[in-house]
C-alpha positions as a printed NumPy array, in Angstrom:
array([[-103.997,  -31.247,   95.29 ],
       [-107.406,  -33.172,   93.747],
       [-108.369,  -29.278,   93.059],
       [-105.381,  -28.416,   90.953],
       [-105.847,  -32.253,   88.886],
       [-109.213,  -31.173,   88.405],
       [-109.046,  -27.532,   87.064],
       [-105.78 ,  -28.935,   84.618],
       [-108.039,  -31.449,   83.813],
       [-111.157,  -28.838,   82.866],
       [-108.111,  -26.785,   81.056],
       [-106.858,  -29.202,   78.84 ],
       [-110.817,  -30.23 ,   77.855],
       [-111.49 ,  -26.942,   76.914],
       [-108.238,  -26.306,   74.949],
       [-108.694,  -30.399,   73.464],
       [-112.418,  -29.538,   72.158],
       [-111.087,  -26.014,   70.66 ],
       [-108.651,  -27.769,   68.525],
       [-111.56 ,  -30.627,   67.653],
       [-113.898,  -27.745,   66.3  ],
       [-111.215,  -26.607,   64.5  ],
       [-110.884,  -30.119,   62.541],
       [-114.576,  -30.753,   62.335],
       [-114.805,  -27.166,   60.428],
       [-112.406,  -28.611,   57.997],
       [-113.536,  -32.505,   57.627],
       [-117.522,  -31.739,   58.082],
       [-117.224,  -29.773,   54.559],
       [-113.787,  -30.874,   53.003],
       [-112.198,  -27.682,   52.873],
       [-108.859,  -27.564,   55.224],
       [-108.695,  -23.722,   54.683],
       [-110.403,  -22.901,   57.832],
       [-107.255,  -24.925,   59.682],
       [-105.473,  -21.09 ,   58.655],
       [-106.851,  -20.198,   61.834],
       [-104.976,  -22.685,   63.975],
       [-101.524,  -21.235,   63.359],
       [-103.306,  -18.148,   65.263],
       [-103.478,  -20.365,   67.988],
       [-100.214,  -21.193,   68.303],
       [ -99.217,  -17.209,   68.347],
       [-101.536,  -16.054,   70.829],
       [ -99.599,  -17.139,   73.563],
       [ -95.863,  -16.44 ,   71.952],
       [ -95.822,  -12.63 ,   73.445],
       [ -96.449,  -14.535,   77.046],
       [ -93.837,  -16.291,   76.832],
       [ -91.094,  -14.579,   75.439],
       [ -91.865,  -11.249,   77.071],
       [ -93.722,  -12.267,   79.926],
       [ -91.405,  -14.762,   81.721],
       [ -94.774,  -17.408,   81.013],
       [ -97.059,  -15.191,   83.218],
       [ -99.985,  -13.46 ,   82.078],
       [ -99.391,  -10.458,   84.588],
       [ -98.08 ,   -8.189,   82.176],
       [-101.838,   -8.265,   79.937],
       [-103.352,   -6.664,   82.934],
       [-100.662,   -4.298,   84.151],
       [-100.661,   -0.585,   83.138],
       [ -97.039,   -0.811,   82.96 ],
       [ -95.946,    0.467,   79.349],
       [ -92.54 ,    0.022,   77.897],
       [ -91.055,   -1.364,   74.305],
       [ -91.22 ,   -4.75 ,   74.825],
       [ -94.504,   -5.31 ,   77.078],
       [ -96.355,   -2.922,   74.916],
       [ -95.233,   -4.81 ,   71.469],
       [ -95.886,   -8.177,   73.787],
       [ -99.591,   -6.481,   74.017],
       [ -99.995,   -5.073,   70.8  ],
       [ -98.741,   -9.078,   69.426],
       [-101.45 ,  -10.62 ,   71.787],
       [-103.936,   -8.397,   70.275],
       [-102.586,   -8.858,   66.746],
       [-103.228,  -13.032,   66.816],
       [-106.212,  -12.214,   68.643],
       [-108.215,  -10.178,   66.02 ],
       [-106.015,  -13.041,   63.61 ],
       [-108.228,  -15.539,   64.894],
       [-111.344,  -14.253,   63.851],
       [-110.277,  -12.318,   61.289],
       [-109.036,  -15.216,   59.057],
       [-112.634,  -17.309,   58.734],
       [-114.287,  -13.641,   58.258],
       [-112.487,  -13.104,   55.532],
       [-112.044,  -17.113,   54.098],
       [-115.976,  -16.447,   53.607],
       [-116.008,  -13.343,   51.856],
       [-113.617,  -14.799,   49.407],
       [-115.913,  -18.093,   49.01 ],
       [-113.405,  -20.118,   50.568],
       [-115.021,  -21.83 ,   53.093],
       [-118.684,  -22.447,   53.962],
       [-120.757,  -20.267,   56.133],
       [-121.199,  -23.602,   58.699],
       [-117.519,  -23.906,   58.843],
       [-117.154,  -20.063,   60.061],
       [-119.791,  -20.515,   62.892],
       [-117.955,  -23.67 ,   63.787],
       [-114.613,  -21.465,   64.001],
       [-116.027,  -19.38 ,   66.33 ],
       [-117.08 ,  -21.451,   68.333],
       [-113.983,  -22.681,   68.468],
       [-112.546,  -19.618,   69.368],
       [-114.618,  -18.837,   72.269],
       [-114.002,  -21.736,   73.822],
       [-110.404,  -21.262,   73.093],
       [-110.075,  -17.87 ,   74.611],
       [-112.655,  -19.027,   77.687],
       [-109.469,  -21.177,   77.902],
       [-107.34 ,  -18.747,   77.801],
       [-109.349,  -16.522,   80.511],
       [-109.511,  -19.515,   82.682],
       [-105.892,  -20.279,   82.695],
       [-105.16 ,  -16.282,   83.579],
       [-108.148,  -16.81 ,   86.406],
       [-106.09 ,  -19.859,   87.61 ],
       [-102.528,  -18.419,   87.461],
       [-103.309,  -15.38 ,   89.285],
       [-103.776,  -17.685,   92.355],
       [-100.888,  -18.233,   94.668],
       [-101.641,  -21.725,   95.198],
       [ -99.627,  -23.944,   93.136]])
């Protein structure tokens, strides 16, 4: 039980520090453009859970089909989104280039997140 505390605990640090890159890239050089990226965030895990039933089985699973291959091609969508968006907020001048490194960052540690929570959930036991 002090196992699953602890790895929910590790989860929500990594997902809590994400999100606090993503506001120092925007406060560190007053622009709140790079915050575009965020709304990403929220749509990454959208296919999971309305054509996944909440799991993350169906990313791994050969099966094909309408809706788990449009759940796949939306995870992969938001996930090129993501670092898309500050790629392309610097070539327009939008944003600084520290504020694009700090975005990435923030989106590895978001999707280390992400790949820790699938780690965890493939487990049987919770």
């Amino acid at each position: 039980m002090d196992l699953i505390f602890a790895v929910l605990a590790g989860l929500a640090f990594m997902f809590s520090s994400s999100i606090l890159l993503q506001i120092l890239a925007c406060a560190l050089y007053n622009n709140w453009w790079p915050l575009l990226s965020a709304l990403m965030y929220v749509l990454v895990p959208m296919p999971c859970l309305f054509f996944g039933g909440g799991s993350t089985q169906f990313l791994i699973s050969r099966d094909g089909g309408g809706w788990i291959g449009a759940a796949k091609f939306l995870t992969g969508a938001s996930t090129v989104g993501s670092l898309a968006i500050p790629i392309i907020l610097r070539h327009a001048h939008m944003i600084d280039t520290g504020a694009m490194f700090i975005e990435f960052v923030s989106f590895f540690i978001f999707v280390c997140t992400v790949l820790c929570f699938h780690r965890v959930s493939l487990e049987d036991d919770w």
